[in-house]
C-alpha positions as CSV (number, residue, x, y, z in Angstrom):
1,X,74.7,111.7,59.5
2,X,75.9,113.2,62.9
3,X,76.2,112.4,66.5
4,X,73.5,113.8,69.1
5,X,74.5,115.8,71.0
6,X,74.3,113.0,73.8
7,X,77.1,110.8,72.0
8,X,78.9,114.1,71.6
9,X,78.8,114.6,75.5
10,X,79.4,111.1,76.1
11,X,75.9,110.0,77.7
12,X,75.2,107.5,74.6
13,X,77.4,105.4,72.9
14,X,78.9,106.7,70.1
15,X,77.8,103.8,67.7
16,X,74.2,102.8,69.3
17,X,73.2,105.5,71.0
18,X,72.7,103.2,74.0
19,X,72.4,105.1,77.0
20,X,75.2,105.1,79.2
21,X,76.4,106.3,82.7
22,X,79.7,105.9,84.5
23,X,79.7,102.2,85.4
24,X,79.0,100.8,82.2
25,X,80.8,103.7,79.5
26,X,83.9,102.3,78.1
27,X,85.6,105.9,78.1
28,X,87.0,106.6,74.1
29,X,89.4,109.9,75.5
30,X,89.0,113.2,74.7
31,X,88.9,114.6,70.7
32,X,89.8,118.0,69.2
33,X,88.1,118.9,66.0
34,X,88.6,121.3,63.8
35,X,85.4,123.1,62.9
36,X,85.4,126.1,60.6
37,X,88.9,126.8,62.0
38,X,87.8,126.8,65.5
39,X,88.7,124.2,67.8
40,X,86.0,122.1,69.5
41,X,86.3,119.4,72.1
42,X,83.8,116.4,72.5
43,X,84.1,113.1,75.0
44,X,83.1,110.4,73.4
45,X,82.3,106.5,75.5
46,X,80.9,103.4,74.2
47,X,79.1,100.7,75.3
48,X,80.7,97.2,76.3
49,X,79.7,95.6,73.6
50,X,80.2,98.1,70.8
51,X,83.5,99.0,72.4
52,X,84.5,95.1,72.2
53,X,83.4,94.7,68.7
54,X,85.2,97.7,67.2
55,X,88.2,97.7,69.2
56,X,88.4,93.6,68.0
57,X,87.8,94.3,64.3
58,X,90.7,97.5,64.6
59,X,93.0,95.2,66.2
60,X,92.4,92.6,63.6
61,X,92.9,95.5,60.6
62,X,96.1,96.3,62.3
63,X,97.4,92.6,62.4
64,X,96.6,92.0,58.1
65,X,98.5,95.0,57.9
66,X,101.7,95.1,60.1
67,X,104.4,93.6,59.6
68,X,105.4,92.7,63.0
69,X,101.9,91.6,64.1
70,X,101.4,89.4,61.2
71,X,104.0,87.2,61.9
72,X,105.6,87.0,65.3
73,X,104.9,87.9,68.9
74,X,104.8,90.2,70.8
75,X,102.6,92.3,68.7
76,X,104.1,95.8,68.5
77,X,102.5,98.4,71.0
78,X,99.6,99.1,69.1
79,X,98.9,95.6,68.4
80,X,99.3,94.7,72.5
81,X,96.9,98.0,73.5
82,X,94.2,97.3,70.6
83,X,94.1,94.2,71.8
84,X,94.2,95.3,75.8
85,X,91.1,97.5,74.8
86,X,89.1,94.7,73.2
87,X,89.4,92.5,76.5
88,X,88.9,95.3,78.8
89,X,85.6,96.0,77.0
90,X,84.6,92.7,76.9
91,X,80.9,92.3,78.0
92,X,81.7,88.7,79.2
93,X,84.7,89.2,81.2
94,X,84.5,89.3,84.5
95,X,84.6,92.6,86.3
């Protein structure tokens, strides 16, 4: 199944198609995609809590699987700004 063409523009979030506007979108960056050998660009945002919940269960895939992460701090750079991410999106934190 596809995106609207609302979570393609970035008005919905990506993974509830919760409608969104600029102070509550956690922006996701801009994506190329390859379609049919053309290139096409789409801007993708999130809501808080969706944003939360995936970037929390990435960074906790990334920790089971890296070495560094697994065991020690500081968490290697992807680690530190998965983690950055999750608490930034955080629908309870403060703003």
């Amino acid at each position: 199944m596809g995106l609207a063409e609302e979570q393609v523009c970035g008005r919905r979030c990506v993974w509830c198609a919760a409608s969104l506007n600029n102070g509550t979108a956690i922006d996701l960056g801009a994506r190329e995609v390859d379609t049919r050998g053309g290139g096409a660009r789409w801007f993708p945002r999130a809501c808080r809590p969706c944003a939360h919940k995936h970037f929390g269960d990435a960074h906790q895939a990334h920790r089971d699987n890296c070495t560094q992460c697994s065991t020690t701090l500081p968490w290697c750079t992807t680690g530190q700004r998965l983690f950055a991410a999750a608490m930034k999106a955080d629908p309870k934190a403060r703003r």
